[in-house]
Structure formats: structure tokens, C-alpha cells
N, C-alpha and C positions, 0 to 999 in steps of 0.2 A: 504494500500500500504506500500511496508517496499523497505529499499533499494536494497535487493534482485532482486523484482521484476521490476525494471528500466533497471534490462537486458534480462527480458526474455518477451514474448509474450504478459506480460500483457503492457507496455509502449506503443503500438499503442494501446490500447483499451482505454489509458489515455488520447492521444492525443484526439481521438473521443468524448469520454466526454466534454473535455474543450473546445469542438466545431471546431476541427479541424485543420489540420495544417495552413492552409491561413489566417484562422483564430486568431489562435495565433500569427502568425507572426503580422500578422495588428495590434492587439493590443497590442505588443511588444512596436513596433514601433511608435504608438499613445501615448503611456502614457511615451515613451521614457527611456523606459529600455533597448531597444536593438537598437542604431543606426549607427552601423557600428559593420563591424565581428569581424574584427582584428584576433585573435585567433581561436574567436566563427565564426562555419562557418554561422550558426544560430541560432535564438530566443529559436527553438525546441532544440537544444543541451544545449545551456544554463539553457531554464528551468529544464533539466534532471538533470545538476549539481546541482542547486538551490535547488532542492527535494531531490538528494542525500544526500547534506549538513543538510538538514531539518529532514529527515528519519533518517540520521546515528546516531551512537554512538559517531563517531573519531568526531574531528575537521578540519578544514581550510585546513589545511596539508593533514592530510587523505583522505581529500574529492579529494583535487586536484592529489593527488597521485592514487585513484582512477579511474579516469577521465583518467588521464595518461595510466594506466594500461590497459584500457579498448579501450582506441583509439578513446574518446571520443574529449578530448582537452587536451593539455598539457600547463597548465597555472599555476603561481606560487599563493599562498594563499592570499597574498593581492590583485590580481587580481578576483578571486573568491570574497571576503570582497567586493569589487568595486563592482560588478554585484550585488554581494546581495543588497547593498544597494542604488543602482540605480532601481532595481525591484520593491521597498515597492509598487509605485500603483497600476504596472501591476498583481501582486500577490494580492493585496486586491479585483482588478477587474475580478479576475479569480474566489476567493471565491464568490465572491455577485454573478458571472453564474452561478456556481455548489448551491449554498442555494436557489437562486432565482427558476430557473429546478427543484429543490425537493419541493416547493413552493405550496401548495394547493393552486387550483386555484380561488374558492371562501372563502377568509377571512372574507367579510362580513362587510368590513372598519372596523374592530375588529384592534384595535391598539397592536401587536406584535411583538416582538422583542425579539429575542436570545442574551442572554449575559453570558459569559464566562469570567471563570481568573483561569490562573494557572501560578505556579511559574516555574523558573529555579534555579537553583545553579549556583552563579558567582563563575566567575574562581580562579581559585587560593589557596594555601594550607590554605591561612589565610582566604578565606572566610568561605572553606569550616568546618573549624575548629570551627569557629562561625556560620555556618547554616544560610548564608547571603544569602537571595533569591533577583532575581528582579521579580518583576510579573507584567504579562503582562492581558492586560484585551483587550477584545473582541466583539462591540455589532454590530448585523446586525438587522437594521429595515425592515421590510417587507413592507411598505407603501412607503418608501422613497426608498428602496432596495439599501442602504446604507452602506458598512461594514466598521466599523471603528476599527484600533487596537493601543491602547494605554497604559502609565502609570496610574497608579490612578487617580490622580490630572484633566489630563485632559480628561478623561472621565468623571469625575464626573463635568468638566466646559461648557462639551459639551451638557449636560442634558439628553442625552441616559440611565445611570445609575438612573436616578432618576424611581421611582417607579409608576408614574402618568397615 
């Protein structure tokens, strides 16, 4: 998915995937990413922005200017900032659907788990001047069906990283 395609035909085929609009919303609303509109008419517009911001290239500004553009929501960037970081569970709970559905169905009690890390580039002339990353690590257990997304430190306190 690129941010391209958040306007065209493929966007309800997303929604179906992640089990549906009623469904999104309910889980918006349960893990309390989404409890009143305000701006957002709904949970499903929001997440559209959210993926936007995630897909694009721009930042905060761009994203919201997009959004604008589009007739999606007109909201300022620290507004967007707010949403994002009121989502973290809803959006971990949306991955563990979409890995869990890809999910062979007999594992066999075979202990696995997907772990990922990749970095970013922090912002700024002086990070990038010094080649300053933060990295982000990523593990989902198949038994517990579990996705967890953290720093180093505390993934490696949380015992998913460990190799056992």
C-alpha cells in the first residue's frame, strides 16, 4: 500500500481486510483511540490519515495538508501528533489481525515468533549530519498473538528478543 492508493479503489478493499468498517470503529473505540469526532467524522477517516502519515514521505504538515486537500479532515499537525499517539494500541491491534489471518493454522505448539528492527533518521540537520538513527524493534508471538513495538532496552526486558 503507498499513499497513492488511500484514494483510489484500493482503500475499501483495506477497510475489508482489517475486518470491516463496524468493525474498526468498535475497536477504535475499545482501545480508545477514537472517542469523540471533533474534526474526525470517524475512526475510518482517521485511520486513513494515520497511514497516510505512515506511507508518506512529507511530515505532520504535509500529511494534514493532504487531508485538507482531499476533503478528508482539515486539522492542524499537532492535532494529527494527538491521534497518532493516542492510536499506538489500536494500530498494534490491527497488526496482530492482519499476522494472526496470515497465521498457518496448525503451528504444532512450535514456539514462533516474528521479530523485526529497522531504523529511522531523526530529525534534524545535526542528526542527520551525524547519521543519528532511532530504531524501532518489533516482535509478534504466534502463541500469545501478541505484537509488541518497542526500543531496544525494553524489548530485550520483555524476553521476546531473547532466543529460547
Amino acid at each position: 500500500m503507498t499513499q497513492t492508493s488511500l484514494l483510489n479503489q484500493d482503500w475499501p478493499d483495506t477497510i475489508e481486510r482489517l475486518g470491516g468498517e463496524a468493525a474498526l470503529k468498535e475497536s477504535a473505540r475499545r482501545t480508545k483511540a477514537f472517542l469523540r469526532g471533533r474534526k474526525f467524522e470517524d475512526a475510518i477517516g482517521m485511520l486513513r490519515m494515520i497511514l497516510a502519515y505512515c506511507l508518506g514521505d512529507g511530515g505532520l504538515r504535509s500529511t494534514a495538508a493532504w487531508a485538507a486537500s482531499i476533503g478528508l479532515v482539515d486539522v492542524a499537525n499537532t492535532a494529527l501528533l494527538y491521534r497518532l499517539r493516542q492510536s499506538e494500541k489500536w494500530l498494534c491491534l490491527l497488526v496482530e489481525q492482519v499476522l494472526t489471518s496470515a497465521t498457518p493454522q496448525a503451528f504444532q505448539g512450535r514456539l514462533i515468533r516474528v521479530i523485526d528492527a529497522t531504523t529511522v533518521l531523526k530529525a534534524g540537520a545535526a542528526a542527520r549530519t551525524k547519521n543519528q538513527l532511532w530504531r524501532i524493534h518489533s516482535a509478534f508471538d504466534l502463541q500469545e498473538r501478541t505484537f509488541i513495538v518497542s526500543d531496544k532496552r525494553s524489548l530485550m526486558a520483555s524476553g521476546l528478543a531473547s532466543l529460547s
